[in-house]
C-alpha positions as CSV (number, residue, x, y, z in Angstrom):
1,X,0.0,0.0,0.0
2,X,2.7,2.3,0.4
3,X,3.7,2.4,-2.7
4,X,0.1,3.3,-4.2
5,X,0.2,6.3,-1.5
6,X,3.5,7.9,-2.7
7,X,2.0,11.0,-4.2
8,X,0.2,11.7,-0.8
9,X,3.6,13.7,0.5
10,X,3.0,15.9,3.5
11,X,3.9,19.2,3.4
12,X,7.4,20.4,5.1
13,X,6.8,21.9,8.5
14,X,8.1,21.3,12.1
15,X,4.8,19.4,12.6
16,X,4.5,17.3,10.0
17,X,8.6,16.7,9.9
18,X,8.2,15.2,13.5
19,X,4.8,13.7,13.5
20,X,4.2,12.8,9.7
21,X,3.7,11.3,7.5
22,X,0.4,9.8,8.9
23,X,-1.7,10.1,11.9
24,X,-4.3,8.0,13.7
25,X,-7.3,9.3,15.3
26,X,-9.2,6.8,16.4
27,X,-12.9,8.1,17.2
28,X,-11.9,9.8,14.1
29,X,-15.3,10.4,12.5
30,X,-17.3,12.8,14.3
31,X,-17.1,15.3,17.3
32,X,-14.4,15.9,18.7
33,X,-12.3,13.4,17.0
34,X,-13.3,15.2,13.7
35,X,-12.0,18.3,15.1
36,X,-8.7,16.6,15.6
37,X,-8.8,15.4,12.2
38,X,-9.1,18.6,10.7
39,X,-6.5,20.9,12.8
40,X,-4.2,17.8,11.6
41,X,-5.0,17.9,8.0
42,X,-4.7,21.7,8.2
43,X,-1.3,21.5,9.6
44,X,-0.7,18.9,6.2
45,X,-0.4,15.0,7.7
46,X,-2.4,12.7,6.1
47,X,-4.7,10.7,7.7
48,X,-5.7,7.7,9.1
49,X,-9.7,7.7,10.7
50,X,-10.6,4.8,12.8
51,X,-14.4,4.6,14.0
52,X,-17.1,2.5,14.4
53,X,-20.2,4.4,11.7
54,X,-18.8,4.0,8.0
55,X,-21.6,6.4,6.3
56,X,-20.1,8.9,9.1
57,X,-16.4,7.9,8.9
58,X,-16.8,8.1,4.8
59,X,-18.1,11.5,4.9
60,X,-15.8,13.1,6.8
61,X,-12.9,11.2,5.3
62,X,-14.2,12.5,1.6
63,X,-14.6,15.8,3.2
64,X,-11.0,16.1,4.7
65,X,-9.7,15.1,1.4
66,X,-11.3,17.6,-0.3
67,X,-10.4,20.2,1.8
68,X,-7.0,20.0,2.6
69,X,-5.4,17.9,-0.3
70,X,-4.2,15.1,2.3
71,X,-4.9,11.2,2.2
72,X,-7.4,10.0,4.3
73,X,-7.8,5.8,4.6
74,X,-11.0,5.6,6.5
75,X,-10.8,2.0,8.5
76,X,-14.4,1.1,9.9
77,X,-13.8,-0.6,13.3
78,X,-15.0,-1.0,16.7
79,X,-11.9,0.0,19.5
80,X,-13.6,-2.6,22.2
81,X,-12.2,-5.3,19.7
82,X,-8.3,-4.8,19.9
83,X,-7.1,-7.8,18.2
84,X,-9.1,-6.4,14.6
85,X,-8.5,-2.6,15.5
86,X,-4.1,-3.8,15.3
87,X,-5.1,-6.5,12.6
88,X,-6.6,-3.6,10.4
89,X,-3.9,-1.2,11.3
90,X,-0.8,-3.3,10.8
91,X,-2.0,-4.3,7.1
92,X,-2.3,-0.4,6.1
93,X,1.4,0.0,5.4
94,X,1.8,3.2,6.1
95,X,4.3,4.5,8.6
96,X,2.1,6.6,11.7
97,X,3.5,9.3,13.2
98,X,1.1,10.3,16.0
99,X,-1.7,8.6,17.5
100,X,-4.9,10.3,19.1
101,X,-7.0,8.2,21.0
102,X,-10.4,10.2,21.2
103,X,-12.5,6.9,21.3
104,X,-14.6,6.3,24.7
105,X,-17.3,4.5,26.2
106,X,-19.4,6.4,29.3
107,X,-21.5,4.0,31.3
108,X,-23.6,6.3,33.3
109,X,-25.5,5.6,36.6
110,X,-25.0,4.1,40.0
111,X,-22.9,1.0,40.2
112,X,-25.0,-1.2,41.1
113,X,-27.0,-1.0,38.7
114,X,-23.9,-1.9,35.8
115,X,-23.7,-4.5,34.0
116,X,-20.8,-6.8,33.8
117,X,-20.8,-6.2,30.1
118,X,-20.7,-1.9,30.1
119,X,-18.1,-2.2,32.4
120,X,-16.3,-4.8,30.4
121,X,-16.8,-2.5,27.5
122,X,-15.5,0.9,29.0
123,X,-12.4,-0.9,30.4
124,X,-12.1,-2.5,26.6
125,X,-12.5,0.7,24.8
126,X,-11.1,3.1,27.5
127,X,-8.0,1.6,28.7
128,X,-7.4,-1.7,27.0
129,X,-7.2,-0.4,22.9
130,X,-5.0,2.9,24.1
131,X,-2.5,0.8,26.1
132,X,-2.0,-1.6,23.3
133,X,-2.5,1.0,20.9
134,X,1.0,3.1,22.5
135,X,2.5,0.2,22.4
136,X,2.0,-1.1,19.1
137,X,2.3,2.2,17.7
138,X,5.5,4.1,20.0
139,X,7.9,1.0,18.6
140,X,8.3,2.0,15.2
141,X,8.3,6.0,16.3
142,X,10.9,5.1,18.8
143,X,13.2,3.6,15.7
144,X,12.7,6.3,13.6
145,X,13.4,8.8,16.4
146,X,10.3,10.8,16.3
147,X,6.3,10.8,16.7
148,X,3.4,11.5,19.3
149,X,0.9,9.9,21.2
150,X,-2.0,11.9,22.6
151,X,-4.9,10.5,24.8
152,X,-8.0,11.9,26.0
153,X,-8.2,12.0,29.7
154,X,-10.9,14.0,31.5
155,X,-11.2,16.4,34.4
156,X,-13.8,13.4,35.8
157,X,-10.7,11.2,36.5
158,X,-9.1,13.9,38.5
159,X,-11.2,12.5,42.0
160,X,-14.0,9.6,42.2
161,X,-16.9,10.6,40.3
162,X,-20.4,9.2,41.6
163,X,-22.3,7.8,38.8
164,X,-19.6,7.6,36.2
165,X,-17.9,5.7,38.4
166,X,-16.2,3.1,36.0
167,X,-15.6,5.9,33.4
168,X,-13.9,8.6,36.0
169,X,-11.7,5.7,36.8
170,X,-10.4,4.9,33.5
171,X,-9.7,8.6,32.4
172,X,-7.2,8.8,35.7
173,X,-5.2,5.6,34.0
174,X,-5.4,7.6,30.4
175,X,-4.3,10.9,32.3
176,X,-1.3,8.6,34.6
177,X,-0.2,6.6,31.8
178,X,0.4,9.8,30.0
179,X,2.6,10.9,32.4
180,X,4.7,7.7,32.7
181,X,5.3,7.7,28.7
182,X,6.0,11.0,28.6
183,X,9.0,10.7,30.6
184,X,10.2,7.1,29.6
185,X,9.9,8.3,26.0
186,X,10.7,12.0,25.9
187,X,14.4,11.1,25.3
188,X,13.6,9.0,22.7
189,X,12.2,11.9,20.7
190,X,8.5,10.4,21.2
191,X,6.2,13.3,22.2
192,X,2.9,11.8,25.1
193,X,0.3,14.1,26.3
194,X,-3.2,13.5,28.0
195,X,-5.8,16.4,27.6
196,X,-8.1,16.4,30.6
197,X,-10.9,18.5,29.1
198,X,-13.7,19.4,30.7
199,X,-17.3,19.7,29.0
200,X,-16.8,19.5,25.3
201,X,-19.6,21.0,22.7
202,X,-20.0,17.6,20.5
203,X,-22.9,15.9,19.3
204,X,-23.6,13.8,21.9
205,X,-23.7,17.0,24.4
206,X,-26.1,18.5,22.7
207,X,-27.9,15.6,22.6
208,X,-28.2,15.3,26.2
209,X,-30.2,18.3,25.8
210,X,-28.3,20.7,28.5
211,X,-30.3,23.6,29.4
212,X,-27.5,25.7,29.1
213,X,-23.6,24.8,28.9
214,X,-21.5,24.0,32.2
215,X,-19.4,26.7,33.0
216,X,-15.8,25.9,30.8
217,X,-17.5,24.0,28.4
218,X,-15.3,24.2,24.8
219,X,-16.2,23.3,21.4
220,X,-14.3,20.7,19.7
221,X,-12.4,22.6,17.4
222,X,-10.9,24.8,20.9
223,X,-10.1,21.5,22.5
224,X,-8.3,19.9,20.0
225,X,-5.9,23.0,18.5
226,X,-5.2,24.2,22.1
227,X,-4.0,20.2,23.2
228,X,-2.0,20.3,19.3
229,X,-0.4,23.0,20.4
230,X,0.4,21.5,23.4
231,X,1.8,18.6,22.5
232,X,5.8,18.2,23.2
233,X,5.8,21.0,25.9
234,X,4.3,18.6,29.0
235,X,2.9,15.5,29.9
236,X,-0.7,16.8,30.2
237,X,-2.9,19.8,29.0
238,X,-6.2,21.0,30.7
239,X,-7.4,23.3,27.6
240,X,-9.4,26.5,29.9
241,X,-8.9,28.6,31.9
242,X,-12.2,27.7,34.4
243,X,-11.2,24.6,33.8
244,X,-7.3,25.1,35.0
245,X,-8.8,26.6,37.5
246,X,-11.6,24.0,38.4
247,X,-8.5,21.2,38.9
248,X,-6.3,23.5,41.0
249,X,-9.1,23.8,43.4
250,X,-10.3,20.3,43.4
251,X,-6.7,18.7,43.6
252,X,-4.8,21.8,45.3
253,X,-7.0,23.3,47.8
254,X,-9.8,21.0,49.2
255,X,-9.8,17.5,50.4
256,X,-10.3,14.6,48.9
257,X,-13.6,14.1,50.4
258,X,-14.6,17.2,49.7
259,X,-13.6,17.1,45.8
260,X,-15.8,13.9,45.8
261,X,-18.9,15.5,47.4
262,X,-18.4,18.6,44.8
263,X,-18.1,16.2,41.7
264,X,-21.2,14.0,44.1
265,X,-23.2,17.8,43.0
266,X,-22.3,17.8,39.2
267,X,-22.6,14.0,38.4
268,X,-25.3,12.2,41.1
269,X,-28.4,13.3,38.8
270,X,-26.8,11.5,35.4
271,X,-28.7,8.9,34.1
């Protein structure tokens, strides 16, 4: 395949010099995924989008094409099933550069009312497919010298959060994980960064018919050119100023307890 792709030659820039000539987004189709999609294409790397909807994934893959001159190989998959998301991957042929893990699965309600398969599924899509994901991915960047990893953490999985419980949990490994890479991988010229955003204007906000947004809340496109710009300068970006602020207080100035009860207020009425 690499040989059929040769015209598809990213511009010469900083970014595209260290993170080209291809980059993953997985959850790649819409939202904020498709935001990181386009500030990427804009910036000239070509494309790889990973999602589960192929009318979606199709549309914005033509779109970004048409747009911004790059290559886009749309690959319709589900992240909960690893061993097909690398299958599909390793048969592509083309060398990655950076990896964004956007995908995520948000079981919401009290624990004990899970089931064993939701939270088999957000610990599958969540933390399973990004581990493996870094790992597949950071060996080839580490021979070549160069690349980046980016994964979306969450301001949830800065303290326990009642009711998304499971989900909280496994944005905290995302967001520590980050941090671990970072370091180990830094001197290897290998860039890791987790965003811990806070409310995000996507579809699937909106959908959940808000009567008015939470104080901080982004849109897509914000969130993913502030963490872009981010990337190489620190091991994780909270894109916000309320929401810099929100995290200082929470982790900084009260207890734990008392972080808890506040995200108790902001999360106990999900359903």
């Amino acid at each position: 395949m690499l040989a059929s792709r040769k015209a598809f030659l990213v511009r010469p820039s900083p970014f595209t010099e260290t993170y080209g000539p291809y980059a993953l987004i997985v959850g790649g189709s819409v939202g904020l995924g498709a935001a990181f999609a386009e500030a990427i294409a804009r910036r000239g790397l070509n494309l790889v989008l990973l999602a589960r909807q192929p009318d979606r994934l199709q549309a914005t893959a033509a779109r970004l094409r048409e747009a911004h001159g790059v290559d886009v190989i749309a690959v319709a998959a589900d992240a909960a099933d690893y061993a097909d998301v690398a299958a599909r991957v390793g048969d592509l042929g083309v060398p990655i550069g950076l990896l964004v893990y956007d995908a995520a699965y948000a079981p919401i309600g009290p624990f004990e009312d899970m089931r064993e398969e939701q939270l088999r599924l957000a610990a599958d899509v969540n933390v399973r497919a990004p581990l493996l994901l870094a790992k597949l991915l950071s060996g080839p960047m580490i021979e070549r010298g160069r690349g980046g990893i980016v994964l979306m953490s969450s301001l949830a999985g800065s303290q326990g959060s009642p009711n998304i419980a499971a989900y909280a949990a496994t944005k905290s490994f995302n967001a520590v994980l980050a941090e671990g890479l970072w370091k180990e991988l830094k001197p290897r010229g290998v860039d890791v960064l987790a965003c811990m955003a806070g409310a995000i204007l996507t579809p699937g906000y909106r959908a959940a018919e808000h009567e008015r947004p939470a104080p901080g809340t982004l849109s897509a496109e914000a969130v993913a050119e502030r963490t872009l710009r981010a990337l190489g300068r620190g091991p994780i970006v909270i894109p916000g100023a309320v929401n810099r602020l929100a995290r200082f207080v929470l982790t900084r100035l009260l207890s734990r307890r008392a972080a808890i009860a506040i995200m108790s207020k902001n999360t106990g009425g999900l359903s």
